[in-house]
C-alpha positions as CSV (number, residue, x, y, z in Angstrom):
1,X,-30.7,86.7,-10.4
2,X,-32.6,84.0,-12.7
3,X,-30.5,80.7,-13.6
4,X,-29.9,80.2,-17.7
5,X,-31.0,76.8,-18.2
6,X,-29.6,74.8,-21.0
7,X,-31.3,72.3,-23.1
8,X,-30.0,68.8,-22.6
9,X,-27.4,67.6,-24.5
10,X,-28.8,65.0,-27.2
11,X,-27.0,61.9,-29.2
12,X,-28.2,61.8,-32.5
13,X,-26.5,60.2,-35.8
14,X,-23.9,62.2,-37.7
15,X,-24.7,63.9,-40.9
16,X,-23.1,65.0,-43.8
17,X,-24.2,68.6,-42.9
18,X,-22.2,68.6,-39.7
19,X,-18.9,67.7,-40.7
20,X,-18.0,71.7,-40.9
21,X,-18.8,71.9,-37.3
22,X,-16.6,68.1,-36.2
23,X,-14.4,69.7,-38.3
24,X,-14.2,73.3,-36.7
25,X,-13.9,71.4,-32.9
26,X,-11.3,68.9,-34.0
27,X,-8.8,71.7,-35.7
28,X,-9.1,73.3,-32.6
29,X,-8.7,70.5,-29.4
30,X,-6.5,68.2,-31.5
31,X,-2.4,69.3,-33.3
32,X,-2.9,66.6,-35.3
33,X,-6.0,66.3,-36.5
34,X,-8.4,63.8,-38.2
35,X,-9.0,65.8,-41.8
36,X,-12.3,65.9,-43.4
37,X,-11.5,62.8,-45.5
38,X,-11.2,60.9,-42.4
39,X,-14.8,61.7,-41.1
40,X,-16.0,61.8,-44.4
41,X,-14.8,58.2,-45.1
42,X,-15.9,57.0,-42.0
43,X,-19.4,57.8,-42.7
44,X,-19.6,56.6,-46.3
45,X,-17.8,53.2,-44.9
46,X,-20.9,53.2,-42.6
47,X,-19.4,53.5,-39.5
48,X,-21.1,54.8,-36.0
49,X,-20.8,58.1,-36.1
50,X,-22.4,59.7,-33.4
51,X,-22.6,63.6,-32.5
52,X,-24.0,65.3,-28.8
53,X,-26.1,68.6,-29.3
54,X,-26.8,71.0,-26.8
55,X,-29.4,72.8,-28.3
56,X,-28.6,73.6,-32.4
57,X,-24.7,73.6,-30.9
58,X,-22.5,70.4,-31.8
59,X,-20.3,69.7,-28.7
60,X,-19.1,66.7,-29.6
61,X,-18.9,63.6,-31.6
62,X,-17.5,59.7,-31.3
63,X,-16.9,57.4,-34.7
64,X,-17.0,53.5,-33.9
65,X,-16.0,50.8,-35.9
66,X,-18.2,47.8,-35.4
67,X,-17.4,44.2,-36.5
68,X,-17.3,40.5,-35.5
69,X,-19.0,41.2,-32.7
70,X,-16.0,43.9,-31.6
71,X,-16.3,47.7,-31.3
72,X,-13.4,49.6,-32.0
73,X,-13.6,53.5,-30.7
74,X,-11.8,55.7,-33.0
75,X,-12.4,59.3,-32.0
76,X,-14.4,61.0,-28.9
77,X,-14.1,64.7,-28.8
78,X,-15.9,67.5,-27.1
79,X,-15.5,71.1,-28.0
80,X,-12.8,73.0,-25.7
81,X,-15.8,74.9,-24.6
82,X,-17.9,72.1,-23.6
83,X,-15.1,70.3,-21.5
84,X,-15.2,69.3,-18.2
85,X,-18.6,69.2,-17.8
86,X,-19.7,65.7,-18.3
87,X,-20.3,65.5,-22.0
88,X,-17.1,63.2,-22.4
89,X,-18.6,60.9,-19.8
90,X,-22.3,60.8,-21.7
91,X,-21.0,60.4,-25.3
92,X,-18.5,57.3,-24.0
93,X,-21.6,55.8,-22.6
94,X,-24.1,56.5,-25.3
95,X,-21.5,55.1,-28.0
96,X,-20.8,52.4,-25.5
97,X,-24.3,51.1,-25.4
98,X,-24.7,51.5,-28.8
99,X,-22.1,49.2,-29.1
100,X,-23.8,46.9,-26.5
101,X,-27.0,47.2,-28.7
102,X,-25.3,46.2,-31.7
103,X,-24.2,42.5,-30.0
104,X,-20.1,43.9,-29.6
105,X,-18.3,41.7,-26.7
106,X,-15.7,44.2,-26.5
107,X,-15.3,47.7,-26.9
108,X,-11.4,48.8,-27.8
109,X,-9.8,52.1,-28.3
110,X,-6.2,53.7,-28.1
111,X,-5.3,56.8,-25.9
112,X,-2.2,59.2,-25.7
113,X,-0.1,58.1,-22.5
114,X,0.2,62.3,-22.5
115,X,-3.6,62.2,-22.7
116,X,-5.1,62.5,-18.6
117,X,-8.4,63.3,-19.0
118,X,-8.9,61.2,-21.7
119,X,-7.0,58.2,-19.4
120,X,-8.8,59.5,-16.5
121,X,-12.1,59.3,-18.6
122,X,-11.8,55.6,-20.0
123,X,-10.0,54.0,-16.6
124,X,-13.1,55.6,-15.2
125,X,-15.6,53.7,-17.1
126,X,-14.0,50.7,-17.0
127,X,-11.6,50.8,-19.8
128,X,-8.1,48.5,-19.3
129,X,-5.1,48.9,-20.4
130,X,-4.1,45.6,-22.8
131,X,-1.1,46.9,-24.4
132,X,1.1,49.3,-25.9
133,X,1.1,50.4,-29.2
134,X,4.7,51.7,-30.1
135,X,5.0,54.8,-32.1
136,X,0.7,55.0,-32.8
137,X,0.9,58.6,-32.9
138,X,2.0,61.3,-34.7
139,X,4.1,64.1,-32.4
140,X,6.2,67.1,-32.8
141,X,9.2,64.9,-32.0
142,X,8.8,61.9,-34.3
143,X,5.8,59.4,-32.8
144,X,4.3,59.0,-29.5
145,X,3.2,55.5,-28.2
146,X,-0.5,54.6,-27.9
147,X,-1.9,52.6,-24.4
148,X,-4.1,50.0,-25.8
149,X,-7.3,49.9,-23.8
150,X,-10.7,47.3,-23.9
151,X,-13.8,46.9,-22.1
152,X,-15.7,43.9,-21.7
153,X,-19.4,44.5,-22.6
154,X,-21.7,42.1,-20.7
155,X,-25.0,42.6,-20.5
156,X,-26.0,43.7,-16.9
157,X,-23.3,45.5,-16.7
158,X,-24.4,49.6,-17.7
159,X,-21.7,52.7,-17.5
160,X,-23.0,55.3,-14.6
């Protein structure tokens, strides 16, 4: 029996051309979805937007808002597919040091208290919880609250 080795997952910018396939994942993991508009706006506005590739396949992507020295994380998604195998964990810390590399203090994002492994995830690399956002979310039932997390960025300090 011969092992199938696949290539290694690489960060590269977000293009226009690969908004079909963020699309395609975030339909899929997400019941309320960004919509094309969202992505598309983000890039125009010049935003970090970041895919992972294994290969020609896009597994994932993160869009980061950076300013006065802040970073604000406003989605990190992998493909159902491509979950649970560490591609989470790689595009938080490739986006995170990108943030680093671009002089942000902080890095801030919101999570769904229904959300584990994205909790799990960002307590794991160091995000804290700062606050509550009260009805963030949009939810079958009305809204769903939003747990405020940050991360202090300091220089020596890397994700694993």
């Amino acid at each position: 029996m011969s092992a199938v080795l696949r290539p290694a997952a690489e960060f590269e910018p977000m293009r226009e051309t690969d908004l079909g396939a963020v699309l395609e994942i975030e339909e899929s993991i997400y019941e309320f979805p960004w919509t094309l508009g969202n992505f598309r706006d983000s890039l125009r506005a010049g935003y970090a937007c970041w895919v992972l590739r294994e290969g020609r396949q896009l597994i994932g992507y993160a869009v980061m808002m950076l300013a006065a020295g802040e970073a604000h994380l406003l989605n990190l998604s992998v493909a159902a597919r491509s979950q649970r195998c560490g591609h989470g964990r790689r595009l938080l810390k490739d986006i995170v040091e990108l943030a680093r590399g671009r002089k942000a203090k902080m890095v801030f994002l919101e999570v769904r208290p229904t959300n584990d492994a994205g909790r799990r995830l960002y307590s794991g690399c160091g995000f804290r919880q700062i606050g509550v956002r009260r009805g963030y979310y949009p939810a079958r039932k009305g809204r769903e609250d939003a747990l405020a997390k940050g991360r202090e960025l300091t220089p020596d300090i890397i994700l694993a």
